[in-house]
Each structure stands twice: as structure tokens, then as C-alpha cells.
N, C-alpha and C positions, 0 to 999 in steps of 0.2 A: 717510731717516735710518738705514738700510741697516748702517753701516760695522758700527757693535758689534757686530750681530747675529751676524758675519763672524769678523772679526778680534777684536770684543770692544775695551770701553773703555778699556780695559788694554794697555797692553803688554811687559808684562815688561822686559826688561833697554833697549828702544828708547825708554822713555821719560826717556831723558835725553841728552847729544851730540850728533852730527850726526843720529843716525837719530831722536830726537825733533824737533829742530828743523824736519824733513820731515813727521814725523806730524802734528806741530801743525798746519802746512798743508794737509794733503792730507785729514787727520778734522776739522780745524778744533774746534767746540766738541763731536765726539764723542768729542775724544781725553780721558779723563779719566786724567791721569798718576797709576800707582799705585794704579791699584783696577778691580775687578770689578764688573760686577752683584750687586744686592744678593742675598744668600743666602735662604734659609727664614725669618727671623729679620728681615730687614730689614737686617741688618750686612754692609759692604763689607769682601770678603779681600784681603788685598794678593798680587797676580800677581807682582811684580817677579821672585820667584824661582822660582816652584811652574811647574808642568809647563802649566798653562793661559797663563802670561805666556809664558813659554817659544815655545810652539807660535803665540802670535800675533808674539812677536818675529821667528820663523822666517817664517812667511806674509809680515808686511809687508818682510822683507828680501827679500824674494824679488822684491815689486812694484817696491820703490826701485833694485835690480840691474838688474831687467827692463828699466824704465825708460832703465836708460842702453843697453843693449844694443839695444834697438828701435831707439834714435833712433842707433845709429854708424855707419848708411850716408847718415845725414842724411836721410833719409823717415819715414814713419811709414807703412807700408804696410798694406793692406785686409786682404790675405792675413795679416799675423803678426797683427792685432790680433785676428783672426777664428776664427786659430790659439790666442791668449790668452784667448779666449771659451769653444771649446772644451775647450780645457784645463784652465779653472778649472772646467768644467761636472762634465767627466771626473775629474777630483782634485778637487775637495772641495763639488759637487753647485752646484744651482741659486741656489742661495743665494748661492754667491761669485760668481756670475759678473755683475750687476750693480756690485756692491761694487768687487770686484777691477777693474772697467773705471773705473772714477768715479775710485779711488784713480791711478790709471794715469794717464787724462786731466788730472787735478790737478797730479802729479807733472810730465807730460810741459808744465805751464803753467807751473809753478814752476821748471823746467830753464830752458827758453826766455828767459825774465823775464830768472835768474842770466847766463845766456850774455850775453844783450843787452848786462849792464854787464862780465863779464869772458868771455871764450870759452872761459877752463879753470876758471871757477867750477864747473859743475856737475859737471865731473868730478873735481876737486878734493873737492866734498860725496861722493861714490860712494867716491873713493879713502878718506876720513875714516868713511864709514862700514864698508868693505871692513876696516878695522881694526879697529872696533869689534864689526862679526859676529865675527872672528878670536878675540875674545878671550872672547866668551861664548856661541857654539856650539864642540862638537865638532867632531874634526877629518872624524867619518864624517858630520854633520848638514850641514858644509862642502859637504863630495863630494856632497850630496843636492841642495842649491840649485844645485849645478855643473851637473849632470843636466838638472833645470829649465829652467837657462837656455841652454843647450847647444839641448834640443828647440825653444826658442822664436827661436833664431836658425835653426833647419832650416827653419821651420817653411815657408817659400815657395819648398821645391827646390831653394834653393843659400844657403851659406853666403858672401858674399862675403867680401874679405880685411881690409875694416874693423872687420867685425862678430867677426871671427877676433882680431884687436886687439883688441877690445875684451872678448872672454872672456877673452883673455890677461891685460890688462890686471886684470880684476875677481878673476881667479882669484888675482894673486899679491898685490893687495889681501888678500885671504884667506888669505891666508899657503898657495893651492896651486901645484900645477905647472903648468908648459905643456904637460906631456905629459901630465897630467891632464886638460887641456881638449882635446888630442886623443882623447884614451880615449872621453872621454863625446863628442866628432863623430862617432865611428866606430860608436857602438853603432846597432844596430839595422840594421844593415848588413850586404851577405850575402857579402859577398869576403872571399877567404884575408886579402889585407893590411889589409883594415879588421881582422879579427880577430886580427892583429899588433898595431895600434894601439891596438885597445882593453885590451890583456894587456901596453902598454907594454913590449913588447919588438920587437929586427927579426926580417924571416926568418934570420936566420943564427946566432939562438941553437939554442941546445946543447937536447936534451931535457928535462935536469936543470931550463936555467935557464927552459923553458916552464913546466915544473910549480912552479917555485918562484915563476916570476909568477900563474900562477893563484892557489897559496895565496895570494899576498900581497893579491892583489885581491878573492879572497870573504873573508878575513879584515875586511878595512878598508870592504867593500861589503855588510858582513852585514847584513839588512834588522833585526834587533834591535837594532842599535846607534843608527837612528832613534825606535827604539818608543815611546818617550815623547812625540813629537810626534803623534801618532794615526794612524788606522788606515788614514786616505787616504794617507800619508807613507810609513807603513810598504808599503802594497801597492804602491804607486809605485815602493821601493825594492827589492820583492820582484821586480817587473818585470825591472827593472834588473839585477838578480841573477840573472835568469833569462840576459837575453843574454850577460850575460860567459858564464854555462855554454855558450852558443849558439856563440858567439866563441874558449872553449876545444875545444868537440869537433871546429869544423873543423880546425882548427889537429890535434888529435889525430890526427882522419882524415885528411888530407894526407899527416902524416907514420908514421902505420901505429902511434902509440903508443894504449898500452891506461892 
């Protein structure tokens, strides 16, 4: 009985549209639309908007993207789910990582089901939700779940091109880029040209315009602009913020700028 502990009975802005219609399924009778655990008092606070509904809306959109994204080479492979384990382990501790699996496996039955009667249902629910994130995260909280699911399509040493589709796809659900979802492929990578991609520019920009992509990129990737979703999110994001600087100094050193 796991899920609240997790995500909590609440879900902020996902209990209602496509991304509740999911959670109903996937938390079943833990999903209690529009309320917390009870406080000191015995009294239920409503999450819909406060930074706790927030931060589970964030989490469970996270699993429902995952979700499609896993299944766009049409497998469900050892290696990413194992990758999903560890990752929930690593971000946001022991606790989520049964939770976050059960909600996964749910979801990944619920897909299945939908497909059976239509074969662009469930990407259809993903796209319907993809709008719904859009409109009640930020555009930097956006860029954070991109990150996420970026590393979990890595997660088994190659990206293939469906899976590449389908971040495409979820990102512009999201109202982001495609070059966006190249930035976040490229991190964590040690080549000059990954470090072009990830700074969304080519090699053949100007000095000027290197520096002005960097501004633009720690501006929009500043790990404060998460802070509200907590402290696993934020350090996540802090990571992340590290390699663009990683990604900026070769780029720097290559080209002899200071």
C-alpha cells in the first residue's frame, strides 16, 4: 500500500484529465483526489496547488512519460527497467523504488489494454497529458522531466531511433524542442560535438554566439528554478548544471576562449 507513502494520496494539479484518469488506475483506491494525509489535527490539506501536490504531480508525470518512452522500441527491456530502479533509488531513495516500479507495471498494463482496442490510444492519453504537464509546470520544471527521461532511454548504451521519436514526440507534447531533446542526449558526454549539442549551437558559431548560448542555457537550467519540488530534484538539476558547465569549457578549451 506503498504508493502514498511515495507520491502521496494527493496529487496536486493530476487529479483531474487525462493524468488523473491514469492515476485512478495505476494508485487505484490510493489515489484520494485532492487531499493529503491527515495533518497534527486530524484535518486533510488540499495539495491541488501547494508545493506538496506540486512535487507529486511532477513525480507521477514523470512515471506516465516514462512509461511511453520505455515501451517505443516495443520491448520492455531488463536493462531500462533496472536502470528505473536504480534511478528511483539514486533520486529520491528506497522508498520510491518499489512504488515507482508497481506504478510503472500498472501503467505499462493499462497501455497494453488501451492499445489492444486502439493502437494510438495510449499515445494519444501521453499526448493529452503532455498538454496538461505544459500547462501547470514550468517551462524549467518541463526541461527537468526532459533530463529524466532522456537518461532513461540511455539507460542500455544506445538510444535507438524510435525511442529518439518518441522524446521528440513527448517533448513537443510539452510545448519543448527537439533540440532540446538533443541537449539533454548529449549530456554527460565527452566529445567536442556532444558539447555543441548540448549548448544547442554548431561548431561554426561565432564566440559571441557560444557565450550567449551558454548564458541562455544556465539561465533556463538553473537548479533554483526547480527548488520547490525538493531537494532530490533540485540536486538532480544541480548535476545537470554541472555538465552544461562541463560541455561549456570544452567547447571553451578547443577554442582558446577564456
Amino acid at each position: 500500500m506503498g504508493a502514498t507513502k511515495w507520491i502521496g494520496g494527493i496529487i496536486g494539479f493530476m487529479a483531474a484529465g487525462p493524468l488523473g484518469a491514469l492515476a485512478g488506475f495505476a494508485l487505484g483506491s490510493l489515489f484520494d483526489m485532492g487531499r493529503s494525509a491527515p495533518d497534527a489535527s486530524g484535518q486533510y490539506q488540499s495539495t491541488t496547488n501547494n508545493a506538496y501536490g506540486r512535487r507529486n504531480s511532477f513525480l507521477f508525470s514523470l512515471l506516465v512519460l516514462a512509461s511511453y518512452i520505455i515501451r517505443a522500441d516495443g520491448r520492455i527491456m531488463h536493462s531500462e527497467m533496472e536502470f528505473v530502479r536504480r534511478f528511483l533509488r539514486t533520486r529520491f531513495g528506497e522508498q520510491a523504488v518499489t512504488e515507482g516500479q508497481d506504478i510503472l507495471l500498472k501503467l505499462f498494463e493499462q497501455a497494453k489494454r488501451m492499445d489492444a482496442q486502439n493502437p494510438y490510444a495510449y499515445e494519444q492519453a501521453i499526448r493529452d497529458c503532455g498538454a496538461q504537464i505544459a500547462a501547470n509546470l514550468s517551462y524549467e520544471e518541463r526541461l527537468q522531466l526532459l533530463d529524466f527521461l532522456a537518461a532513461i532511454a540511455k539507460s542500455d548504451g544506445h538510444v535507438c531511433d524510435k525511442e529518439v521519436d518518441a522524446l521528440r514526440k513527448v517533448a513537443t507534447y510539452m510545448g519543448l524542442s527537439a533540440q532540446e531533446v538533443e541537449s539533454m542526449l548529449n549530456l554527460r558526454q565527452n566529445s567536442l560535438d556532444a558539447a555543441y549539442k548540448v549548448l544547442e549551437i554548431t561548431p561554426d558559431a561565432t564566440d559571441a554566439e557560444v557565450r550567449a548560448a551558454y548564458r541562455r542555457l544556465a539561465l533556463k537550467h538553473h537548479p533554483d528554478r526547480v527548488a520547490t519540488l525538493g531537494d532530490d530534484v533540485k540536486k538532480a538539476a544541480e548535476e545537470k548544471f554541472q555538465e552544461i558547465n562541463n560541455a561549456k569549457e570544452r567547447i571553451y578549451k578547443a577554442r582558446g576562449m577564456k
